[in-house]
TORLOKOL-124717 format. One record per residue (C-alpha): residue in one letter; x, y, z; residue number from 0. Coordinates in nm, 2 decimals, padded with zeros to 4 digits. Example, Ala and Ser with C-alpha at 12.3 -4.5 7.8 and 13.67 -1.06 7.14 Angstrom:
2
a;01.23;-00.45;00.78;0
s;01.37;-00.11;00.71;1
***
This chain:
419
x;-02.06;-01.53;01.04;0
x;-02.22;-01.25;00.97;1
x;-02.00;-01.00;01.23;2
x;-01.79;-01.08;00.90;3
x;-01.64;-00.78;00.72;4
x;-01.40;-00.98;00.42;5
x;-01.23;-00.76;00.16;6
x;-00.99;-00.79;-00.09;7
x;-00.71;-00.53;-00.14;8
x;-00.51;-00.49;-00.45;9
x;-00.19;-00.29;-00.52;10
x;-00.05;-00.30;-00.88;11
x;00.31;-00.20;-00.85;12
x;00.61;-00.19;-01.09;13
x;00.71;-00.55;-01.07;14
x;00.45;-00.73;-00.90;15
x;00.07;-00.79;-00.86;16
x;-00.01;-00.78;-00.49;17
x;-00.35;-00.86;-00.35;18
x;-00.48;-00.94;00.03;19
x;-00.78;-01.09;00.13;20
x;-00.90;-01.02;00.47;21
x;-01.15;-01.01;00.73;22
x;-01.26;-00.80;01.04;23
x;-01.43;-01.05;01.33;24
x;-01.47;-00.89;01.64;25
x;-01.27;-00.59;01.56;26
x;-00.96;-00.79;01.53;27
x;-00.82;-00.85;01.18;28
x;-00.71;-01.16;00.98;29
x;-00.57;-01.24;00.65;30
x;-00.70;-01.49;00.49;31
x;-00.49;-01.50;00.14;32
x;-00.21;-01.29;00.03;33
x;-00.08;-01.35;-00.35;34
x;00.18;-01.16;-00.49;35
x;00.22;-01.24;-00.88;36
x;00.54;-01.09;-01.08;37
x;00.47;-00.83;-01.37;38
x;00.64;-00.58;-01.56;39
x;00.31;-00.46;-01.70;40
x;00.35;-00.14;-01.50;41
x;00.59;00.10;-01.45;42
x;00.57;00.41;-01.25;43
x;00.39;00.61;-01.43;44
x;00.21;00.45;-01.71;45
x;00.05;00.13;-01.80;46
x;00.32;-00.04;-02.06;47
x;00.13;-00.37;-02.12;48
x;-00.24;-00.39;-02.03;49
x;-00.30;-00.74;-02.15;50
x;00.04;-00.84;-01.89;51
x;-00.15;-00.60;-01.59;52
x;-00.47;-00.80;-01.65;53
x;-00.37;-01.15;-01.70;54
x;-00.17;-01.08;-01.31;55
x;-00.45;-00.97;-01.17;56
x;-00.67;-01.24;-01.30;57
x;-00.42;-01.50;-01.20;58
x;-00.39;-01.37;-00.84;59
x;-00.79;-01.36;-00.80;60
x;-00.82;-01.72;-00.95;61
x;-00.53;-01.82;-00.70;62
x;-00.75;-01.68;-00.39;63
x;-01.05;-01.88;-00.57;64
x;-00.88;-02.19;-00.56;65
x;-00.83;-02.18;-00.20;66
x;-01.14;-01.99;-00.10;67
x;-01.39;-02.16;-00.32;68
x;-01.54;-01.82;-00.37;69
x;-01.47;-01.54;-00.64;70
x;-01.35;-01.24;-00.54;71
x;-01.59;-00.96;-00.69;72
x;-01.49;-00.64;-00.60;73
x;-01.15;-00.49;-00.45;74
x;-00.97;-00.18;-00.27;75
x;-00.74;-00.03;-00.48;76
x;-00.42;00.17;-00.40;77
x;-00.27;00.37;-00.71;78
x;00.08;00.51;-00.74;79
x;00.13;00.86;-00.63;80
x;00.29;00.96;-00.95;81
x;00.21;01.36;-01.01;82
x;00.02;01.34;-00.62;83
x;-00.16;01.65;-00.60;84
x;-00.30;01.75;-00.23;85
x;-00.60;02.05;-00.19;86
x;-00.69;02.20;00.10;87
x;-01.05;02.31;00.14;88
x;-01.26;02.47;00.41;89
x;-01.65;02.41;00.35;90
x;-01.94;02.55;00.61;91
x;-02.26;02.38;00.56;92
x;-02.58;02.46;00.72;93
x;-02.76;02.19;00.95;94
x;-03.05;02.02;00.75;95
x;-03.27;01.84;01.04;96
x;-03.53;02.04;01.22;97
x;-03.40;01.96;01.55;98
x;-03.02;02.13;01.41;99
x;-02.81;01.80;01.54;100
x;-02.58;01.69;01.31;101
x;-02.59;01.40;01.15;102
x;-02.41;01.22;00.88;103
x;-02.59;01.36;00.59;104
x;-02.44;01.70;00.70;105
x;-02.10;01.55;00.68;106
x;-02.19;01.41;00.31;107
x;-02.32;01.73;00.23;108
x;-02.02;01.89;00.34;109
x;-01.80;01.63;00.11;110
x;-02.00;01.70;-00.19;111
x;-01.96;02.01;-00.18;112
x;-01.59;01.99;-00.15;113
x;-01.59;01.75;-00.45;114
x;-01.74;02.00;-00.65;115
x;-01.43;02.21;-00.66;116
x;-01.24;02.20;-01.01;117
x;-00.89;01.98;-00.97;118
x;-00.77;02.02;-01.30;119
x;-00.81;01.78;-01.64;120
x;-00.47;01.62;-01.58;121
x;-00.58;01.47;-01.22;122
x;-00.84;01.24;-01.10;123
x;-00.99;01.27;-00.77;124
x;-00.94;00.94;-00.60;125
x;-00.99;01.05;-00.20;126
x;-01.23;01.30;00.04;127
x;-01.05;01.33;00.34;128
x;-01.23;01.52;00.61;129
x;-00.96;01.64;00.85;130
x;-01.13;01.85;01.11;131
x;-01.50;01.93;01.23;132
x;-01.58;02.28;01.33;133
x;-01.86;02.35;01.55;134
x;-01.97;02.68;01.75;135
x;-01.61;02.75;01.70;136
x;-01.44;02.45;01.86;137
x;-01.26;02.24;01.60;138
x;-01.18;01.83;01.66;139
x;-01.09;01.55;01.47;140
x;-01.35;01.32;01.58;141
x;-01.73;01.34;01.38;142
x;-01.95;01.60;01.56;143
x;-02.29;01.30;01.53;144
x;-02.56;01.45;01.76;145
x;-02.43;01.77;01.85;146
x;-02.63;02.09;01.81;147
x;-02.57;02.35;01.61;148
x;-02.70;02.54;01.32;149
x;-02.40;02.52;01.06;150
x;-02.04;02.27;01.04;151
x;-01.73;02.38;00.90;152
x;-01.50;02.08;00.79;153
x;-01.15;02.11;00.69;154
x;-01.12;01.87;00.39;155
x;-00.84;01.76;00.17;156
x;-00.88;01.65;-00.21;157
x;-00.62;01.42;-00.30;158
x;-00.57;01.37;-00.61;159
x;-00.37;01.12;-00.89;160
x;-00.24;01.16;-01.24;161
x;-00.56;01.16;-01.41;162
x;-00.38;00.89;-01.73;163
x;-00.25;00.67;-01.53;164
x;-00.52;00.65;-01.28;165
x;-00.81;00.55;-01.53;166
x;-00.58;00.33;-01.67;167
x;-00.54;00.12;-01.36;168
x;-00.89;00.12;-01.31;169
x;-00.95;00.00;-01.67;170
x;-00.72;-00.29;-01.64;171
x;-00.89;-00.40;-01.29;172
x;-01.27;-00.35;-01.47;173
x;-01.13;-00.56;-01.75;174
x;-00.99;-00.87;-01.50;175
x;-01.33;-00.90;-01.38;176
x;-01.32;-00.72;-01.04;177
x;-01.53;-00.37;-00.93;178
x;-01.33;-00.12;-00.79;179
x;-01.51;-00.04;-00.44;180
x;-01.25;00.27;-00.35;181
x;-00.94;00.39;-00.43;182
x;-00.63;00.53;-00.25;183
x;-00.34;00.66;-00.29;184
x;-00.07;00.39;-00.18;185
x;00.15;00.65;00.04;186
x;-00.22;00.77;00.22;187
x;-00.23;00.38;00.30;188
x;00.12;00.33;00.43;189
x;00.05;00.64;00.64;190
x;-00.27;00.47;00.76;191
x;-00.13;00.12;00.86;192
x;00.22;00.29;00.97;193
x;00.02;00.53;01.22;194
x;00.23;00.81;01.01;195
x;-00.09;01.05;01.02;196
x;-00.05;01.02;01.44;197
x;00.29;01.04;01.46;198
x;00.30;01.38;01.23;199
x;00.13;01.57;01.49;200
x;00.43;01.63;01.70;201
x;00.68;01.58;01.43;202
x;00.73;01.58;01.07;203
x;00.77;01.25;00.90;204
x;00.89;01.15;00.59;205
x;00.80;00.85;00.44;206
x;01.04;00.67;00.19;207
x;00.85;00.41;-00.01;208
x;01.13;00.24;-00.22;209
x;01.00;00.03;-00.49;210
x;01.22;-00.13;-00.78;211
x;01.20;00.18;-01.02;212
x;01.13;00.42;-00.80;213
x;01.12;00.61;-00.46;214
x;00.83;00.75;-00.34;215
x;00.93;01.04;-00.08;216
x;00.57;01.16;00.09;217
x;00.58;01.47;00.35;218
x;00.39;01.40;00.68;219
x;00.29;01.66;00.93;220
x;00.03;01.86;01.14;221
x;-00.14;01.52;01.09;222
x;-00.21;01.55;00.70;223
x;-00.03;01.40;00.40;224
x;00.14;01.73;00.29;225
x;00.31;01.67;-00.05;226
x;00.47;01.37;-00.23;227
x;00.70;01.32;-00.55;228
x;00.92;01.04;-00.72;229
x;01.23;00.98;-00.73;230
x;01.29;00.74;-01.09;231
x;01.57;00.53;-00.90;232
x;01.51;00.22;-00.61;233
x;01.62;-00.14;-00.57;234
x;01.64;-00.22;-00.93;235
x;01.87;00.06;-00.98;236
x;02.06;-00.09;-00.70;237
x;02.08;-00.43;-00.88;238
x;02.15;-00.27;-01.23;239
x;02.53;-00.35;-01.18;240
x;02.53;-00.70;-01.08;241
x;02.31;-00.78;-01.33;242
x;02.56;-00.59;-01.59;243
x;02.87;-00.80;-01.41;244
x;02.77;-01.12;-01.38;245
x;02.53;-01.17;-01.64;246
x;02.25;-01.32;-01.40;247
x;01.89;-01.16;-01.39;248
x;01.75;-00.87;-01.27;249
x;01.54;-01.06;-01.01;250
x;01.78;-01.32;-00.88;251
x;02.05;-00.96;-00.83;252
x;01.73;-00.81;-00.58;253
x;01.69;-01.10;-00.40;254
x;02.02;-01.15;-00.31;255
x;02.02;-00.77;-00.22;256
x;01.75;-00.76;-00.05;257
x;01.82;-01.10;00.20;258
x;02.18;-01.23;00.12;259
x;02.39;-00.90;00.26;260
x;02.38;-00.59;00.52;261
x;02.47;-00.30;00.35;262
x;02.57;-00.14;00.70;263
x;02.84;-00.42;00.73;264
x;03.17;-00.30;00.71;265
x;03.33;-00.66;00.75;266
x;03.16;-00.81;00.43;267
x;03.29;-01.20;00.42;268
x;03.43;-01.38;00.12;269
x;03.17;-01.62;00.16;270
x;02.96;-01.68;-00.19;271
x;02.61;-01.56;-00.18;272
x;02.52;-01.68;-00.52;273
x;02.69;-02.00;-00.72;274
x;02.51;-02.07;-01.08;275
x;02.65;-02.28;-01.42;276
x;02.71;-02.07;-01.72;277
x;02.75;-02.32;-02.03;278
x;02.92;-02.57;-01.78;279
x;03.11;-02.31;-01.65;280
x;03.06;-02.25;-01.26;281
x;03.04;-01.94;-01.18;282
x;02.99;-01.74;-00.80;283
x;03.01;-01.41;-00.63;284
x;03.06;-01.31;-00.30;285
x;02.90;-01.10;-00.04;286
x;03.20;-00.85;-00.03;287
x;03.19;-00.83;-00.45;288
x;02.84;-00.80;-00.45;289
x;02.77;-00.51;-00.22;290
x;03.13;-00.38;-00.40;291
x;02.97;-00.39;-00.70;292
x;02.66;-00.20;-00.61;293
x;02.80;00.07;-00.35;294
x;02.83;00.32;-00.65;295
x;02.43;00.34;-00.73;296
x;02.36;00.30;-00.34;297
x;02.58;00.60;-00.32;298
x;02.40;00.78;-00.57;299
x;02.03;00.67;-00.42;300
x;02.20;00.84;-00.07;301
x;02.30;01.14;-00.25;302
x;01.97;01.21;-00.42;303
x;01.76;01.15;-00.13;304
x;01.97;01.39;00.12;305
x;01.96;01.66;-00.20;306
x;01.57;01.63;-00.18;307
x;01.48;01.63;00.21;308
x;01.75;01.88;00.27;309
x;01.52;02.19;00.32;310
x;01.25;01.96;00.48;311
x;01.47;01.83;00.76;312
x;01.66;02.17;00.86;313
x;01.26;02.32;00.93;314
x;01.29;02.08;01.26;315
x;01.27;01.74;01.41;316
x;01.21;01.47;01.15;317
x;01.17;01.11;01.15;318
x;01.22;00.91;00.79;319
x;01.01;00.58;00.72;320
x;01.10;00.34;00.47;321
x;00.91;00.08;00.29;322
x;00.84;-00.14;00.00;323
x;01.11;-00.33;-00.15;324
x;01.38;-00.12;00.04;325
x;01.25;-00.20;00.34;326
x;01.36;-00.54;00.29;327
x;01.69;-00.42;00.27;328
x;01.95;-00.49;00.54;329
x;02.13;-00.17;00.61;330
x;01.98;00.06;00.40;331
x;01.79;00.28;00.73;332
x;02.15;00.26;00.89;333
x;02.34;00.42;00.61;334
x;02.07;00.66;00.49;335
x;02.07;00.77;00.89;336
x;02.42;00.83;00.92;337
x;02.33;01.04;00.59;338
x;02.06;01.25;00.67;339
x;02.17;01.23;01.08;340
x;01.82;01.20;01.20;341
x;01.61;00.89;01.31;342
x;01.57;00.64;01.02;343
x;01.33;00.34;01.03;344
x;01.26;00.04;00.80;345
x;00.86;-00.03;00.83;346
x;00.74;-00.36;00.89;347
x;00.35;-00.47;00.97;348
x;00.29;-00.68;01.28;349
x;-00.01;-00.82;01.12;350
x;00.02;-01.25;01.12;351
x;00.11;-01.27;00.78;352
x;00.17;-00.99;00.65;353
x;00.53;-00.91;00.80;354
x;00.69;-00.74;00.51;355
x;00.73;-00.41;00.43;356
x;00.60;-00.47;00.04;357
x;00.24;-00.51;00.21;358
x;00.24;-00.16;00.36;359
x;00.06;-00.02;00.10;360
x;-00.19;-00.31;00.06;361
x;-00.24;-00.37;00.40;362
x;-00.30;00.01;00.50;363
x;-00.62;-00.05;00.22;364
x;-00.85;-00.24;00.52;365
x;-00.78;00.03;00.75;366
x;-00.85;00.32;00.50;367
x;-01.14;00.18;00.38;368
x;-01.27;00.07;00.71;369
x;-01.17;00.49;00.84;370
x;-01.44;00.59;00.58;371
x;-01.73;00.37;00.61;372
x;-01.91;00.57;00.87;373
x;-01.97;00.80;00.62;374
x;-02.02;00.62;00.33;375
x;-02.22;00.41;00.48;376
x;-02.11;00.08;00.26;377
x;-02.21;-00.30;00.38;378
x;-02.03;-00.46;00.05;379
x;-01.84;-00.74;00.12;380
x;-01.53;-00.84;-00.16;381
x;-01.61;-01.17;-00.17;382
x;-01.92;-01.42;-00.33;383
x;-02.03;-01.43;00.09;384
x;-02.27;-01.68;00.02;385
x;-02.00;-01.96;-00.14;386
x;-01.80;-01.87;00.12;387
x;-01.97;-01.94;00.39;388
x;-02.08;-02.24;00.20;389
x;-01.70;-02.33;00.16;390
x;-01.64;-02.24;00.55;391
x;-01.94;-02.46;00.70;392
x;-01.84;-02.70;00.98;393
x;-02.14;-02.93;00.80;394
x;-02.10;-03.14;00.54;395
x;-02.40;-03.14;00.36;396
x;-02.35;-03.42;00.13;397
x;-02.36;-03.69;00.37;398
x;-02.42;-03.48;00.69;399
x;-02.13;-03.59;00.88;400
x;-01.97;-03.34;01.13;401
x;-01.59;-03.18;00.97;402
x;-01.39;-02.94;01.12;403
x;-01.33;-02.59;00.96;404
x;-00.90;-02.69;01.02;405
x;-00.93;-03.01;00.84;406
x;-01.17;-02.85;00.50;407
x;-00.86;-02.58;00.46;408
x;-00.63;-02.81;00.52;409
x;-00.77;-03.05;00.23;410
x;-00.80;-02.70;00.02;411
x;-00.42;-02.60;00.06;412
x;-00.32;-02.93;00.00;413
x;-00.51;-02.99;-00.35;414
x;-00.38;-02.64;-00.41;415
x;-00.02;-02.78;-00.41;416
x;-00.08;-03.03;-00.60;417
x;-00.17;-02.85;-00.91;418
***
């Protein structure tokens, strides 16, 4: 148990409360609680109810309590790239040990010296990326550790939030009860769990993270994040005209977006995708009406996307990921390809799981955070470790008879569906 590494990873977006507890065993990962709680607390850029972001949070780490039997204490965070702001810096420190092999220290030296560097009032640092290590003139990705010399350069990049909104999230985790252990930018997570950062080497890639009130489109290449900005449209602008049509709500109009057509089909059935009583009235709509009804703010969504990559994907070979809520989608990668006539992908994890591309962002979190612990040197866990491995123990100590670690969860998730 104590190979253990359990966090807990939170993403706050503009409909829903998302948070993922996990563990690293053996260099393998597992997820051990996922709970995704509906808000409108957020939108995306600004806090609009505090007291609705906190009581989400607070109900989604209660929920993982319930079936844990342990508190979660602290959490990853991933903020919205709203007013993203990327700085590229190029520090040379000199080697501090007496035998002039570099060690970690020089690398933190290097970052603290990077950090120094004045962003701006309107921005918030929230990441220290060191990109490349230069030593005696040969650069490489990989930490110099033990290698001689009397000075490092290291290409870092500051990336950095809207300051506002930012300390605002922050706030509104501090006050659910729950210490931040790091922060990241969600699109820097995507690109970590989605490989994106690999992939940009060769190629540029842009990523499309569509969320319900907006679209995130984040520049990949030369293996860096390069730029990102927001489009105010996504699936909830898709769903705006159903919902104005039939009367029915905004949420009910997604999902039937989002897992009831193909937006790609061009032989759309008259079967009905949705039947509901109005005042004893039954009422119904069909796949053809409903993506007839939305095809005018898809086409606008297309429009406004091919507008904004235009000048990015005539300076050479681009591939275009999408995620969040879009990536649910049917369709969507298929007509935005035939748009923008290069290769277009919806994203989806292969984590057991965690299959959906609304956990990029949250799932990308373990993998960030794990990236950077050789430097920071951290050994918190999320999680009260001691009640859980209390909760976990294949011993019962109250009347020392033998029960499996299967059977205790399965007596856990079971009182949890009772409630």
């Amino acid at each position: 148990m104590n190979e253990k590494e359990i966090y807990a990873a939170l993403e706050v977006s503009d409909h829903e409360v998302r948070m993922i507890v996990g563990e690293f065993f053996n260099t393998r990962f597992n997820i051990l609680r996922i709970e995704r709680i509906p808000t409108d607390g957020l939108s995306y850029d600004q806090i609009k109810n505090e007291e609705e972001v906190i009581r989400a949070i607070q109900e989604a780490k209660q929920n993982v309590k319930s079936v844990l039997n342990t508190d979660v204490k602290r959490v990853i965070l991933a903020v919205p790239s709203y007013n993203l702001k990327r700085i590229p810096l190029q520090v040379t420190v000199p080697i501090e040990g007496l035998d002039k092999k570099i060690t970690v220290q020089d690398i933190r030296n290097a970052i603290k010296q990077a950090q120094s560097f004045s962003i701006g009032k309107e921005y918030a640092l929230v990441q220290t990326v060191c990109v490349v290590y230069t030593v005696d003139g040969i650069s490489a990705r990989r930490m110099p550790i033990g290698e001689q010399a009397s000075e490092l350069t290291v290409d870092v990049e500051l990336i950095c939030s809207d300051r506002a909104l930012t300390y605002a999230l922050v706030t509104c985790v501090e006050k659910a009860g729950l210490e931040v252990m790091e922060i990241f930018s969600d699109v820097y997570a995507i690109g970590t769990e989605a490989s994106l950062f690999e992939r940009s080497v060769k190629e540029n890639v842009l990523l499309l993270n569509v969320e319900r009130e907006s679209t995130t489109i984040s520049r990949f290449g030369r293996g860096k994040l390069l730029d990102s900005t927001m489009l105010p449209m996504g699936v909830g602008t898709f769903a705006s005209p159903a919902v104005d049509e039939y009367g029915i709500k905004r949420a009910v109009a997604i999902e039937k977006i989002k897992y009831h057509i193909d937006l790609n089909n061009t032989n759309n059935t008259d079967n009905p995708v949705y039947v509901w009583t109005d005042n004893g009235t039954e009422k119904k709509f069909t796949e053809k009406e409903l993506i007839t009804c939305i095809a005018p703010e898809v086409s606008k969504w297309l429009y406004s996307i091919t507008k904004m990559c235009a000048g990015i994907l005539k300076a050479g070979p681009t591939t275009v990921i999408i995620t969040g809520e879009g990536g649910e989608v049917q369709g969507l990668d298929a007509l935005l390809q035939r748009q923008l006539k290069c290769e277009v992908k919806s994203y989806v994890p292969e984590t057991l799981g965690g299959r959906s591309s609304e956990l990029a962002s949250c799932l990308g979190l373990f993998y960030s955070y794990k990236d950077k612990l050789p430097i920071t040197g951290y050994t918190d866990s999320s999680l009260d470790m001691e009640a859980f491995l209390q909760a976990v123990s294949y011993r019962n100590t109250d009347d020392d008879q033998e029960e499996t670690f299967t059977s205790k969860l399965r007596k856990r998730f079971l009182a949890s569906n009772k409630k």
